[in-house]
C-alpha positions as CSV (number, residue, x, y, z in Angstrom):
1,X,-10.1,29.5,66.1
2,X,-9.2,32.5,68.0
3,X,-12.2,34.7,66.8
4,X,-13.8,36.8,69.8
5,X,-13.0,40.3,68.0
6,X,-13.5,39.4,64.2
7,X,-15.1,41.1,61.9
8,X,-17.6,39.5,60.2
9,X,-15.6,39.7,56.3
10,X,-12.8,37.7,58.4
11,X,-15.3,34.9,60.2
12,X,-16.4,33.9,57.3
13,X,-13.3,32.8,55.9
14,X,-12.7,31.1,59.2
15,X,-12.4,27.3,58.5
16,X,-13.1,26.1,61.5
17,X,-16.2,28.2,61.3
18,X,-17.6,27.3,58.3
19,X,-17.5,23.7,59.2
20,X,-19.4,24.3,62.5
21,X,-21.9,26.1,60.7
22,X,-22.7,23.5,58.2
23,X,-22.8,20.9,61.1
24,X,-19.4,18.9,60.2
25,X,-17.0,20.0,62.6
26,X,-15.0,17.4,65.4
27,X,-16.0,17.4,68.8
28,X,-13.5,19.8,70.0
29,X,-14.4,23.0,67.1
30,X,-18.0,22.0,67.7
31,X,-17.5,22.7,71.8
32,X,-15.2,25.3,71.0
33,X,-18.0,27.7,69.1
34,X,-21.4,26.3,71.1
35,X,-19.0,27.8,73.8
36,X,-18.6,31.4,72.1
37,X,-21.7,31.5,70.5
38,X,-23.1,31.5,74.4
39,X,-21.4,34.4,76.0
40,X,-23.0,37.0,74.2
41,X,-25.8,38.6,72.1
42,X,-23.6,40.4,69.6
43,X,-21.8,37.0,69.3
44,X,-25.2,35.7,68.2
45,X,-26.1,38.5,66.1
46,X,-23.1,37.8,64.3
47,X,-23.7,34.0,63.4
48,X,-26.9,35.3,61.7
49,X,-25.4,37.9,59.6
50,X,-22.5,35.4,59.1
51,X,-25.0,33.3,57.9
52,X,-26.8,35.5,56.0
53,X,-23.2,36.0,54.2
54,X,-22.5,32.6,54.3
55,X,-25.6,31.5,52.5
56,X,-24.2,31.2,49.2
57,X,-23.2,28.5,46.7
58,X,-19.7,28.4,46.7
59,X,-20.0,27.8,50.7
60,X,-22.4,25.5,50.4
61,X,-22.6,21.3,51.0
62,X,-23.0,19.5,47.3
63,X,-26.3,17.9,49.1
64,X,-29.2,19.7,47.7
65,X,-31.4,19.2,50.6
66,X,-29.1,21.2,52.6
67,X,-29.2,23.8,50.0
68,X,-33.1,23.8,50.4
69,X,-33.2,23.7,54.1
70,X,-30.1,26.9,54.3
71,X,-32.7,29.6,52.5
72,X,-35.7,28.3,54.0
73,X,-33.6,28.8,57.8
74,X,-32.6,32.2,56.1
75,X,-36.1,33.4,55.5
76,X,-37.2,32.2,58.7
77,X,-34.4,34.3,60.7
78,X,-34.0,37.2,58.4
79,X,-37.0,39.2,60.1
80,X,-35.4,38.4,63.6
81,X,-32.1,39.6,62.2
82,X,-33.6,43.1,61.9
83,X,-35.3,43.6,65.2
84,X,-32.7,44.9,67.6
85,X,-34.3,46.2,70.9
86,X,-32.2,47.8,73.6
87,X,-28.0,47.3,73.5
88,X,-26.4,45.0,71.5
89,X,-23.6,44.8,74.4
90,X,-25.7,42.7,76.8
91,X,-24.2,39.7,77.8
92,X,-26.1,36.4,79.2
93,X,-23.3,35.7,81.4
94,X,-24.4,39.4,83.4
95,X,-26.0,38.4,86.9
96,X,-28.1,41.9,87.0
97,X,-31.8,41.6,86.2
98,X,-33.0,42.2,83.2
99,X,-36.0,44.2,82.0
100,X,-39.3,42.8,81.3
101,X,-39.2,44.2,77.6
102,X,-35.8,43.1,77.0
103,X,-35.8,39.8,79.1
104,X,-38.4,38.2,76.9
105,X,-36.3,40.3,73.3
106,X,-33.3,38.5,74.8
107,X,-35.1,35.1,75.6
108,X,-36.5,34.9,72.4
109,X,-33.1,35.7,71.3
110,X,-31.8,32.7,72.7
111,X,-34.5,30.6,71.5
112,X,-33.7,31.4,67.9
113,X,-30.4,30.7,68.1
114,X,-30.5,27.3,69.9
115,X,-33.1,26.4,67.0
116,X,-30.4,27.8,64.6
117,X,-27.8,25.7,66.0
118,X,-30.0,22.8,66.4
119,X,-30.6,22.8,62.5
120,X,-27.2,22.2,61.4
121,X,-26.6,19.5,64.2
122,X,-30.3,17.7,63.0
123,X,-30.2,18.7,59.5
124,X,-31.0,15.2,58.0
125,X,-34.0,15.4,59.6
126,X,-35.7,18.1,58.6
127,X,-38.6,18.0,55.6
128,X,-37.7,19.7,52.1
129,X,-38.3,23.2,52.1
130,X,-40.4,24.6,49.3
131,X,-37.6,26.8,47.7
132,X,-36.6,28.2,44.2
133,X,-34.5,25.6,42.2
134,X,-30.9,27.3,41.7
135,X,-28.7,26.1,38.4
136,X,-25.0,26.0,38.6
137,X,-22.8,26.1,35.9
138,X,-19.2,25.9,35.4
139,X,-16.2,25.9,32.8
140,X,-13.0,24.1,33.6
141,X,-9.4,25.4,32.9
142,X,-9.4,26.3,29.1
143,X,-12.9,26.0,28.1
144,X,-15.5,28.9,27.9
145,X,-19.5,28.8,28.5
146,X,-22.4,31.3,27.2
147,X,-25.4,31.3,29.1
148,X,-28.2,33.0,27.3
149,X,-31.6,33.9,29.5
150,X,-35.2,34.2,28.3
151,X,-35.2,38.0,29.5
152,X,-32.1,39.3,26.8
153,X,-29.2,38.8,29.1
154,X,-26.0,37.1,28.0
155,X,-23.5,35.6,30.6
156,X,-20.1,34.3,29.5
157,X,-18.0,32.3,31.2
158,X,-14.0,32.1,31.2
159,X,-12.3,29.1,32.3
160,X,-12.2,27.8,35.5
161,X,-15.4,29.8,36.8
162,X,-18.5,28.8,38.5
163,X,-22.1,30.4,38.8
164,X,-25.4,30.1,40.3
165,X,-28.3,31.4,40.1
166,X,-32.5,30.7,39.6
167,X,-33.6,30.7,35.8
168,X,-36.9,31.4,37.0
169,X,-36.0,34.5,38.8
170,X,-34.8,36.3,35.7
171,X,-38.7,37.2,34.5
172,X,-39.2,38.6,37.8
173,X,-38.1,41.8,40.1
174,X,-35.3,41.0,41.5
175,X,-32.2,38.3,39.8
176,X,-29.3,37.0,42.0
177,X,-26.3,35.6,41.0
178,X,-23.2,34.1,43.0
179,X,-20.5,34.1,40.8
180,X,-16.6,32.9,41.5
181,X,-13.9,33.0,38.5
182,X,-14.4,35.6,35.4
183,X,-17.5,36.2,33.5
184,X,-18.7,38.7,31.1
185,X,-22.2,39.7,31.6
186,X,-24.5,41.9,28.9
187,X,-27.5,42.6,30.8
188,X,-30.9,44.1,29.8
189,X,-32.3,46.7,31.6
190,X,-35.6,46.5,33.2
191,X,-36.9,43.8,30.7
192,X,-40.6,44.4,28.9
193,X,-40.3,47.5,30.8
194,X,-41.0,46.1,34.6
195,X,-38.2,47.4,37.0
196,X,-36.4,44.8,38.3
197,X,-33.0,44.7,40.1
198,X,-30.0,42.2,38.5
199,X,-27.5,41.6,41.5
200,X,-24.0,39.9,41.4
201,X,-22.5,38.3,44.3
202,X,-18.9,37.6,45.0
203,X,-17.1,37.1,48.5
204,X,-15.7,40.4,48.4
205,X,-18.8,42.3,47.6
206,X,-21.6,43.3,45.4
207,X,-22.5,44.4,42.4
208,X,-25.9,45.7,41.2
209,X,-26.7,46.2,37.6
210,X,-28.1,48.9,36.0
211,X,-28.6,48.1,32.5
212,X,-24.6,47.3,30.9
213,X,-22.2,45.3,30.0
214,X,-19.4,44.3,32.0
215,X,-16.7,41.9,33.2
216,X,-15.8,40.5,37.1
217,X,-13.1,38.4,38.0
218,X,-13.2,37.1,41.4
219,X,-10.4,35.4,42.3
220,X,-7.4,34.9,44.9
221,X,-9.8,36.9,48.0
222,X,-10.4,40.2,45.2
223,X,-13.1,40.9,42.9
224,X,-12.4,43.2,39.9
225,X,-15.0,44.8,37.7
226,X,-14.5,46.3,34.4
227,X,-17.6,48.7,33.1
228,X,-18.0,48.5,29.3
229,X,-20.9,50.3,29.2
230,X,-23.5,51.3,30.8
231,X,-24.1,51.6,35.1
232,X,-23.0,49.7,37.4
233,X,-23.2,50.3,41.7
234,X,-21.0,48.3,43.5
235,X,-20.5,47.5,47.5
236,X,-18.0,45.7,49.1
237,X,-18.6,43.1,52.2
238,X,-19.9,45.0,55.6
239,X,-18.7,44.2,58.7
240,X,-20.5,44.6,62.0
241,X,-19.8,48.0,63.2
242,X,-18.9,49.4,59.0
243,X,-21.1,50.6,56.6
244,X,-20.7,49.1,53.0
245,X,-18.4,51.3,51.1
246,X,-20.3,52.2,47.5
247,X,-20.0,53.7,44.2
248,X,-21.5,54.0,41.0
249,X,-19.3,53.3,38.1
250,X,-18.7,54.9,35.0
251,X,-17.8,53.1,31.7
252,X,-14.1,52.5,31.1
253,X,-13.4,52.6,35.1
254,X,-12.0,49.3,36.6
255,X,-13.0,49.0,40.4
256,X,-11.1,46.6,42.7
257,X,-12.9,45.1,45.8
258,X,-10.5,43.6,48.2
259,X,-11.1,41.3,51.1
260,X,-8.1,42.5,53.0
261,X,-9.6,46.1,53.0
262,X,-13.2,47.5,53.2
263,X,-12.4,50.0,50.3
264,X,-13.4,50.3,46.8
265,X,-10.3,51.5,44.5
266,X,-10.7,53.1,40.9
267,X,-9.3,53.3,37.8
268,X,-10.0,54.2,34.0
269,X,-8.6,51.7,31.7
270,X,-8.7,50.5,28.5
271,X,-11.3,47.8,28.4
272,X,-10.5,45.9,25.2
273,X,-7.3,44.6,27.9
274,X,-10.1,42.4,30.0
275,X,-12.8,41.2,27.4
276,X,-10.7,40.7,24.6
277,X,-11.2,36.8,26.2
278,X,-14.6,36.1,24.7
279,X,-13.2,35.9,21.4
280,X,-10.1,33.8,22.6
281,X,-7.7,36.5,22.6
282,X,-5.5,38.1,24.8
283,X,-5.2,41.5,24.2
284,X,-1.7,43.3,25.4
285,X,-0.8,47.0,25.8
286,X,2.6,47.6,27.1
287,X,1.5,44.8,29.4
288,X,4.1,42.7,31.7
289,X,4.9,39.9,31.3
290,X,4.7,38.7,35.1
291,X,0.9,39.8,34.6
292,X,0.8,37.4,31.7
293,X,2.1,34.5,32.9
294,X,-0.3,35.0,35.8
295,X,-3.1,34.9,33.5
296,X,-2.2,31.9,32.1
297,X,-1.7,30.1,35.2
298,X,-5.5,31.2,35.9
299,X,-6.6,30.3,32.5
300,X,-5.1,27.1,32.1
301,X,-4.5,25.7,35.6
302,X,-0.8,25.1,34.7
303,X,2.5,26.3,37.1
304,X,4.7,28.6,35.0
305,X,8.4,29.2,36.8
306,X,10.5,32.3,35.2
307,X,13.8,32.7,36.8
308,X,14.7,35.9,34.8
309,X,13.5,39.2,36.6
310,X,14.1,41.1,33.5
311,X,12.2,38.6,31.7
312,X,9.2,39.3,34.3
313,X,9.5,42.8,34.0
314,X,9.3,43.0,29.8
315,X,6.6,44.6,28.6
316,X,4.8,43.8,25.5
317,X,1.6,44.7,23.3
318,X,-0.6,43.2,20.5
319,X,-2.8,40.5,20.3
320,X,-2.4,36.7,20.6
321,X,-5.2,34.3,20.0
322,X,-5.5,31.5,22.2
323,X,-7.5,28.8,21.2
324,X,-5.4,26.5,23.2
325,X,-2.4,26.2,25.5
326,X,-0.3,24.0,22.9
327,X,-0.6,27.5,20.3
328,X,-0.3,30.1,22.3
329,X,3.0,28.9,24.0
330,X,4.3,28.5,20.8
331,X,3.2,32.2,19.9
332,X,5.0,33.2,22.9
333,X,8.0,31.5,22.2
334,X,8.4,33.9,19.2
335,X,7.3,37.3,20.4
336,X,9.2,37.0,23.7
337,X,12.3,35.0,21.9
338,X,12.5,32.6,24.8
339,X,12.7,29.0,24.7
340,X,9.6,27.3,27.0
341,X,10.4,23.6,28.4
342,X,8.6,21.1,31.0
343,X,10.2,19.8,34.1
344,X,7.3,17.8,36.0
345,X,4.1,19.7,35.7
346,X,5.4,23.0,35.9
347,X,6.3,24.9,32.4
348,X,9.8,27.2,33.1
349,X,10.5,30.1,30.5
350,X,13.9,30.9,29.9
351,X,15.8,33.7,27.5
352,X,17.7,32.0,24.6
């Protein structure tokens, strides 16, 4: 809980955090941050944007009415969010007198956050908030999902991914998503010809649409995005002091967004080698097999265990269908002339 110089991109993924926010943590976190939040305005300022950040599905209680009652607080503070007068350094605990302007900015401050805090500790008993119903969908390890939308746009979802997102929003201006796992998305630009804007969210950033088709996997704290065609503008995470880091892709270009760094790295690549999993296939080209494995640990939810560095570091190419685990472990057996047994739950490849 040691958090009094985080960045925002690292408080968020603060456990101890999270749980204060949503109103379950123990007595001693719950002390602990009503303690920091109080000693200073750029503490509080950062609970709202954390918030703000925050206020997504895959951070949010299964309870629907919290779900509600989390973008109704979020409209209510966003405008407050914005209107910064005087420094951002000024601390409560300063004994000097205060301006008359910036005494009642700084009371009113202090007000909005005690209300703030108040809602997660009285949650239960607030009234439904008159919000947009949000749909979530999700595929478990070795299944797939297509969502189709009333405006032309295709999502597809690989296993063991989750999304969210408002049906109704999709014949309006402006469609967000919040996405975790790997989806392909075909999206149609500016439907009936209105402009609107299609906007992706994952924890390690954003990614706005611009008429394309494209793949993200968001997994293991890094989001990767693979332009098939079309534009794409993507941003990763701000912090407090950082402006987001942006660029506008060109098909063929892979761009990785990690949380570890605030940068935005590029690549041109073949993108057959990352959608070649909506038809069940797994495309290889001069591939590792250490990369393999790995996606079939993601794919299937299973432990793999290859003692053999040399085996790890074989490269292969083709194609291999997977309609099931069971098949394609057999097809591998063959190509890679190794022997695959189970010990437990975890599947060990060895040479023969």
């Amino acid at each position: 809980m040691k958090s009094s110089n985080k960045k925002i991109s690292e408080l968020i993924h603060d456990e101890s955090f999270i749980r204060w926010l949503r109103g379950m943590s123990p007595a001693d976190e719950t002390e602990y941050w009503n303690q920091w939040a109080k000693e200073s305005l750029d503490r509080r300022e950062m609970i709202l944007k954390a918030h703000k950040l925050l206020n997504l599905p895959f951070y949010e209680s299964d309870d629907s009415d919290l779900n509600e009652q989390l973008h109704a607080l979020h409209q209510r503070i966003e405008s407050e969010e914005n209107r910064k007068i005087g420094s951002r350094n000024a601390d409560f605990s300063d004994n000097s007198r205060l301006s008359t302007g910036y005494g009642k900015w700084a009371v009113a401050a202090a007000v909005l956050v005690v209300t703030f805090l108040g809602y997660f500790i009285f949650q239960n008993n607030l009234k439904r908030a008159q919000v947009s119903e949000y749909e979530t969908a999700s595929t478990n390890f070795g299944e797939l999902d297509s969502l189709s939308f009333s405006d032309g746009t295709v999502i597809v979802l690989n296993s063991n991914s989750k999304i969210k997102y408002d049906k109704a929003s999709f014949s309006g201006k402006r469609v967000d998503v919040w996405f975790q796992g790997e989806a392909y998305f075909s999206v149609k630009h500016n439907p009936g010809g209105r402009e609107r804007e299609f906007v992706v969210h994952t924890h390690e950033g954003i990614i706005k649409d611009l008429g394309t088709r494209f793949d993200i996997k968001s997994r293991k704290k890094e989001t990767r995005v693979v332009l098939e065609e079309g534009a794409v503008e993507i941003s990763a995470k701000d912090t407090l002091d950082d402006a987001n880091p942006n660029y506008q892709m060109k098909p063929g270009e892979l761009a990785t967004i990690s949380a570890a760094t605030d940068s935005i790295q590029i690549k041109n690549v073949n993108t057959d080698l990352y959608t070649a999993w909506i038809k069940k296939r797994i495309h290889l080209d001069n591939t590792p097999v250490r990369q393999l494995v790995e996606n079939i640990e993601e794919t299937y939810g299973v432990n793999i265990k290859v003692n053999d560095d040399k085996l790890l570091s074989r490269k292969i190419s083709g194609t291999i269908g997977n309609p099931d685990l069971k098949t394609l472990l057999k097809g591998l057996q063959v190509t890679l002339d190794i022997e695959i047994y189970k010990k437990g739950s975890t599947l060990i490849f060895v040479n023969r």
